[in-house]
N, C-alpha and C positions, 0 to 999 in steps of 0.2 A: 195381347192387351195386358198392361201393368194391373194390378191393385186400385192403385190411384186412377186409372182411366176406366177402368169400369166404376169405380165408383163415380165419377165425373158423370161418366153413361145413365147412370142412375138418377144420377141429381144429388143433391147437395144432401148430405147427413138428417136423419129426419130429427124435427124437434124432441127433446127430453123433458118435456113440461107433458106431464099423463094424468096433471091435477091431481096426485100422489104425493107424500111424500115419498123421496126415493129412498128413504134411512128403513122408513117402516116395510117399503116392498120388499129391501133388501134382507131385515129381519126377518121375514116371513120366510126367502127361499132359503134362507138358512138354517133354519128348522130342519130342512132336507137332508143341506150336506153337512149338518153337526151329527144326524143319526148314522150317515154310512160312512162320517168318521168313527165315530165312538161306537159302529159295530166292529169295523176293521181292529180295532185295539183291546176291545172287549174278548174278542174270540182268541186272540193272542196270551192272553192273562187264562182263560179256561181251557188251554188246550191238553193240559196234561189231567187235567178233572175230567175231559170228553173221553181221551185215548184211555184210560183206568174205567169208565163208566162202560166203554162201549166194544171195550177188548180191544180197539184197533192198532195197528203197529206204526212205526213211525214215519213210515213215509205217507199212510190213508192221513194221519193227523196235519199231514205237510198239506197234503190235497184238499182238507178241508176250508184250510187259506187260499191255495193256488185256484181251484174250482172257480172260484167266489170272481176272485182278480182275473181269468181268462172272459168268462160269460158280460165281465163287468168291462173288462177292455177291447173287444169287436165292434159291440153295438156302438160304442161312443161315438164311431164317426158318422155311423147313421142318424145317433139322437141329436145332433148339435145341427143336423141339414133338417129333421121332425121339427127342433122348435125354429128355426128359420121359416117354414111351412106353412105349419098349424099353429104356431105363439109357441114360444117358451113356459107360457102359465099353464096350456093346457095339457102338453107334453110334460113337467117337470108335476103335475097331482097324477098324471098317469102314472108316472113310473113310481111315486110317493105309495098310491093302490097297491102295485104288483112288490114293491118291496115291505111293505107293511106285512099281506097277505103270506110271502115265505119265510118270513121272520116267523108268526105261528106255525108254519109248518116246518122250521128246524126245532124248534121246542117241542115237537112231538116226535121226531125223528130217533128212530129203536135202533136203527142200527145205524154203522158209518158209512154205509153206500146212500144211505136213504137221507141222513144228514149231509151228505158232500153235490145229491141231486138239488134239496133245497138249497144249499148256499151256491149255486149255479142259476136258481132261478133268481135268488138278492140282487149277484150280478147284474143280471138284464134291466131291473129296478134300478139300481145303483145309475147305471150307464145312461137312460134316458131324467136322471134327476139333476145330476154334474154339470152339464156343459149349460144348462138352463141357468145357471147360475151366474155365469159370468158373462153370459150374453145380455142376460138382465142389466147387470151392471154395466156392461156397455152400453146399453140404449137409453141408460135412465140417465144415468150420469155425464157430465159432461167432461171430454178431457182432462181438461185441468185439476178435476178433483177425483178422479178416476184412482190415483195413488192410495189417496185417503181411503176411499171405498176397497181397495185392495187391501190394505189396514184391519178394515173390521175383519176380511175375509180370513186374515193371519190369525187373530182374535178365536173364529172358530175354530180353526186349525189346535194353537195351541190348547185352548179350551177342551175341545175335543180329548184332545191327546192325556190330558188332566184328566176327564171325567170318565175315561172309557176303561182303563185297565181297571181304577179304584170302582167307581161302580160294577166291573165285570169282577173283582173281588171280592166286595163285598155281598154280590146276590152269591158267589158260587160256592162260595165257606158259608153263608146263612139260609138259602132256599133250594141252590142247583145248581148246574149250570145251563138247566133249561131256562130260567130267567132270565139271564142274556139276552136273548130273541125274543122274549114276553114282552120285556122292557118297550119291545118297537111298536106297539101296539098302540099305547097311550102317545107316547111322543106323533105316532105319524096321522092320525088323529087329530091331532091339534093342527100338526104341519099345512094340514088339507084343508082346515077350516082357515085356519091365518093368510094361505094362500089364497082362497076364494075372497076374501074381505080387502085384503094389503096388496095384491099385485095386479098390476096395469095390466090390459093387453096391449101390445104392443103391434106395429106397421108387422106383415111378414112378408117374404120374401120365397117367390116360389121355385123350388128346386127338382132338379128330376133327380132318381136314386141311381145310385150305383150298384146295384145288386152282385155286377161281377166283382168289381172291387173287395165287396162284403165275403165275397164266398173266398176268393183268394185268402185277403187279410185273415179271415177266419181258421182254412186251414192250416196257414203259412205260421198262424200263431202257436196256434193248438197240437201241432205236430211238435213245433222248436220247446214249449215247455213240456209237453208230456216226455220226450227226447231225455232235455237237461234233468228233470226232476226224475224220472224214473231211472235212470241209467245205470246207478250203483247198485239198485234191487237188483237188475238183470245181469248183475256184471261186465254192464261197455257192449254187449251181444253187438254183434257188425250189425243186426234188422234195425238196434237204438243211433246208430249211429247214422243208418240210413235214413230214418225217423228224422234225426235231425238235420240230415242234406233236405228232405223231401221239405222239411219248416222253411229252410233259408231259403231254397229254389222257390218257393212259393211268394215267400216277400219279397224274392228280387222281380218276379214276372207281375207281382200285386205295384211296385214302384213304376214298372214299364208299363204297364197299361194306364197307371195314373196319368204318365207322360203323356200318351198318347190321344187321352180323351180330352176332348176340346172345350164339352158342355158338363157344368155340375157334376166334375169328379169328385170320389169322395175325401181325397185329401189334394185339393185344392195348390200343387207345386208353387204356384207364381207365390205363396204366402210366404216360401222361405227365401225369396228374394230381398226381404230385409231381413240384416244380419242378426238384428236385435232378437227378433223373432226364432230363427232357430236356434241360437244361442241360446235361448231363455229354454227351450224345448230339450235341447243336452240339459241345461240344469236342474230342471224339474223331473227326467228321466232318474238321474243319478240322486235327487232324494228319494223320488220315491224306491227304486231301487235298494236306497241305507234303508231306511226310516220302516220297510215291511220287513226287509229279510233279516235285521236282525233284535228283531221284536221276541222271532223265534229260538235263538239261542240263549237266549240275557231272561225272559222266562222260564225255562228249563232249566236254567243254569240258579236262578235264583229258587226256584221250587226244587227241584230232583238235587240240588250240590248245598245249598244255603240250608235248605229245609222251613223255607221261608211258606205260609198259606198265600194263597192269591191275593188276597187280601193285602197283608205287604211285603209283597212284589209290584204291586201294584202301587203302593207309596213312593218306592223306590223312583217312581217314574215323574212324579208330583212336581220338584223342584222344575223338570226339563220344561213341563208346560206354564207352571208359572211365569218364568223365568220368559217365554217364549211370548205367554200371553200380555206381560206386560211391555215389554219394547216393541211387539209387532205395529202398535197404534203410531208410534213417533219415530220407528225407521218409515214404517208405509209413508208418513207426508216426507221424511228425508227421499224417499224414491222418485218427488214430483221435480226435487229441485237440483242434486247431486247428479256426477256420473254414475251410469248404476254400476259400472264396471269397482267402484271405490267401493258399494256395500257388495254385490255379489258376490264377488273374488275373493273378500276377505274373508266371508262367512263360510263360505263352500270351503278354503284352506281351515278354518278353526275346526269344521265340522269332520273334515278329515282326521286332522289330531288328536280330535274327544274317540273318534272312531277307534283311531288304532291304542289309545291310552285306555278305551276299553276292552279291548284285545286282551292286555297285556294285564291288567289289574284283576281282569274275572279269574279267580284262582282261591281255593276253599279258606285258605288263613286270611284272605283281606279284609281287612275291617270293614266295616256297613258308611262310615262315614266317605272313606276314600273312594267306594263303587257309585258315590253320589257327584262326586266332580266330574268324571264323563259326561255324566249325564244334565248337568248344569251346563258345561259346555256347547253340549249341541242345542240347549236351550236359549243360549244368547246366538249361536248360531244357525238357526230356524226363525228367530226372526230376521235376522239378515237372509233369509232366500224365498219363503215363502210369498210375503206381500211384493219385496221388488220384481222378482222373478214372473208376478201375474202381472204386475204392471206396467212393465217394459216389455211384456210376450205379446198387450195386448193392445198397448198405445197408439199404435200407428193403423189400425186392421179397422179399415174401411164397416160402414155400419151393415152391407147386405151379407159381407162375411164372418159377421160377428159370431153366427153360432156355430161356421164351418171351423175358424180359428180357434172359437174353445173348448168344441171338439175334439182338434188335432191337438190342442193344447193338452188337456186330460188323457186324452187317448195316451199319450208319451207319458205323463206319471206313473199310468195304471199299470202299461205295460213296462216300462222301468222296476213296479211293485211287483207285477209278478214273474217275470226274470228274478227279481232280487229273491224272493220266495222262493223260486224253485230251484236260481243258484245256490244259493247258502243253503239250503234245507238238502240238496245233493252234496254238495260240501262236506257237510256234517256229519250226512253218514260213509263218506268213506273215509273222515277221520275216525268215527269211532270203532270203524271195521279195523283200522290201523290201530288205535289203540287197544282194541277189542277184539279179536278174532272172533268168527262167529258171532257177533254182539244182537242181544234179542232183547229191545226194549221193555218190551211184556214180563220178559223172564228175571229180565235185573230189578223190577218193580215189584215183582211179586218177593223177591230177598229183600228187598230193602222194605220200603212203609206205603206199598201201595204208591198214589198219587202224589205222596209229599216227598220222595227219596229216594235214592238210590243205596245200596249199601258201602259202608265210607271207603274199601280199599277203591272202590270205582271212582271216589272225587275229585284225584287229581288228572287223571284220564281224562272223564268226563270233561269236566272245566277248560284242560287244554284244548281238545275237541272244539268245545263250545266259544273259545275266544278266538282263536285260530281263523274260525269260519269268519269272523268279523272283517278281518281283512282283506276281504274282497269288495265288503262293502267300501273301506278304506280307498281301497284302492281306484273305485269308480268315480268315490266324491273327489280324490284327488286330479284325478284326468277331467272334469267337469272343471274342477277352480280353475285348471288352466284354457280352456275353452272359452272360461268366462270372460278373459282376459281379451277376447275379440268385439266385445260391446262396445258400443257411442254410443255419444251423447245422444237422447230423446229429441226427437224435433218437437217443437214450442208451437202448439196449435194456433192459429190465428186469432187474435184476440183476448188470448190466454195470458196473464200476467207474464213478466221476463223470469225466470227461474231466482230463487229468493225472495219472492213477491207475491207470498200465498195468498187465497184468498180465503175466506170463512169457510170452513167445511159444515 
């Protein structure tokens, strides 16, 4: 049975009138996923203040991203069939609780094992807050304006992306870098109350779980990154390399059973029967993939080679989110009406070229001005992928598998984000083992200034290292532009104005 025939089984799409406004429900879940943005970018800008605080070396500080991003990309497919269930509203303040709650418990966390446990339970938090989000937006909104609403969603995005290194800057040069995690305290707080006041309950849809599915996906994931990210410590050892057969073997036989289950699997196959759909899914892979992994080089590079405080390095980043957050509003309504293939394609190739123009420019003599055009770059190029990319993923996706599809939807970012983490972050260190014989981050830190530096004959080493690795990200967003290149045209909902023919958002 198609998509479209189960949902015919179903019955017709259920009303989006919940005597709400949908702008305010949709503020409220947002609250959500602006904190487990702007923690993802916060933690990014303080990583070299954590590893100098808490002794750890550089592949624990890689873990403390990667941990976060593995715990936060399993559950996903579970939480998007939770709010089909039990509501999206109830499911998305739960998980708002449990990520709030280890947010204080990285702020108190003494050492890096103890820190890397709590940002594993954020994860799990993260992952039932996510997909609530876009399900929401499917069920309130009505096709036709669904673009728009994926607009504001870019709006957090880039927002986010603005407020998290700079605030993760400014707490960790004036209070710590335990404030970071403080910070989620108040915010999620509010989140829970705005929630309870602004968001509908919505029809749910009862599903059975896929437990086996979970246990596969889980170890299929967690072997393939521990593999990739650890590899270089252990020098390639044949057990790492078996590590990462045992990851692949696992997601090939987690895809086979998917196949094979008939009732409420967890990733639902017949959904990649529209092209638009897993297309959108390669290209949301391949940002989040750039957009995490090399967060961690371009900070390092700006603190340890620049000798820049967090503080600005985290300016550095300003222009990208500006930049992003103001065209996301008026590409999003261009998404309702254009092929998306015209914005996607072109955005994912610009985003490519800011990539590898930042490769090549992070290098200790370049001026602060010209480290800034990269990064403006992928600012006009984020809004060309973020909003289209949700709204052509999720245009067509029938309303009882709304939370299944934004699920699978995020699940594919996340884990895109941490691949992209744990490739570049292995990258990186067998560049600097190439440039560096023996190379012990702790040790070059303790000659040079501590957390702000490295000592200068290390800068141009370091820097090549750190731009070098950039190019893998390059390399992914470039094979995604050409994927993109497989989109059509949106089909025109019944009802729905002819394309060009907006209506009032």
């Amino acid at each position: 049975m198609t998509t479209q025939q189960a949902g015919e089984a179903l019955g017709p799409e259920p009303s989006t009138d919940y005597g709400k406004n949908p702008w305010l429900a949709m503020l409220a879940m947002c609250v959500g996923f602006f904190m487990i943005l702007v923690d993802m970018t916060i933690v990014a800008v303080a990583q070299p203040a954590i590893q100098s605080a808490l002794g750890a070396d550089f592949n624990s500080i890689v873990w403390v991203t990667s941990a976060y991003l593995l715990t936060y990309a399993v559950p996903l497919l579970v939480a998007g069939r939770l709010g089909d269930k039990f509501g999206p509203k109830l499911i998305f303040q739960i998980g708002l609780v449990l990520f709030t709650a280890a947010s204080v418990w990285c702020a108190f966390s003494s050492t890096i094992g103890m820190l890397i446990a709590a940002r594993a339970v954020q994860g799990v938090g993260a992952a039932l807050i996510t997909p609530q989000t876009m399900a929401i937006v499917t069920r309130i909104f009505p096709m036709e304006r669904r673009g728009a609403a994926m607009g504001v969603w870019g709006i957090v995005a880039g927002v986010a992306t603005m407020v998290g290194p700079l605030l993760g800057g400014v707490l960790t040069d004036n209070f710590g870098w335990e404030w970071i995690f403080l910070i989620n305290l108040p915010v999620g707080v509010i989140g829970l109350v705005l929630a309870q006041v602004l968001v509908p309950s919505v029809e749910t849809h009862d599903h059975r779980f896929d437990w086996i599915g979970v246990i596969l996906s889980g170890i299929g994931l967690a072997a393939l990154v521990f593999g990739i990210q650890d590899g270089e410590k252990y020098d390639w050892a044949p057990w790492i390399w078996g590590m990462i057969g045992v990851g692949v073997l696992y997601l090939v036989l987690f895809v086979l059973w998917e196949a094979r289950l008939r009732r409420d699997p967890l990733v639902p196959l017949s959904l990649f029967r529209d092209r638009n759909y897993w297309v959108s899914n390669v290209g949301i892979f391949a940002q989040g993939f750039a957009l995490t992994g090399i967060m961690i080089p371009v900070m390092f590079f700006l603190q340890l080679v620049g000798g820049m405080s967090p503080t600005r390095s985290a300016l550095m980043m300003v222009p990208m989110a500006l930049v992003s957050g103001f065209l996301a509003p008026i590409i999003g309504r261009l998404a309702d009406r254009v092929h998306p293939r015209s914005i996607i394609a072109t955005a994912m190739l610009l985003n490519g070229i800011a990539l590898c123009l930042m490769a090549v420019i992070n290098r200790p003599a370049t001026p602060v001005w010209q480290l800034l055009i990269p990064t403006i770059l992928m600012g006009i190029a984020g809004a060309g992928i973020w909003a289209p990319l949700g709204a052509t993923a999720t245009r067509n996706l029938a309303w009882h598998q709304a939370g299944a599809g934004a699920g699978v939807y995020n699940t594919t970012r996340v884990v895109g984000s941490v691949l992209g983490s744990a490739g570049i972050g292995a990258l990186m260190q067998a560049l600097l083992r190439r440039e560096f014989p023996g190379f012990d981050m702790r040790a070059a830190q303790a000659h040079g200034h501590g957390a702000a530096g490295l000592p200068s004959q290390m800068h141009q080493g370091f820097s090549l290292a750190m731009g070098h690795s950039i190019f893998l990200a390059a390399g992914v967003v470039f094979a995604a532009a050409a994927v993109s290149l497989f989109l059509v045209p949106m089909k025109t909902p019944a009802g729905a104005p002819p394309a060009g023919v907006g209506g009032d958002v």
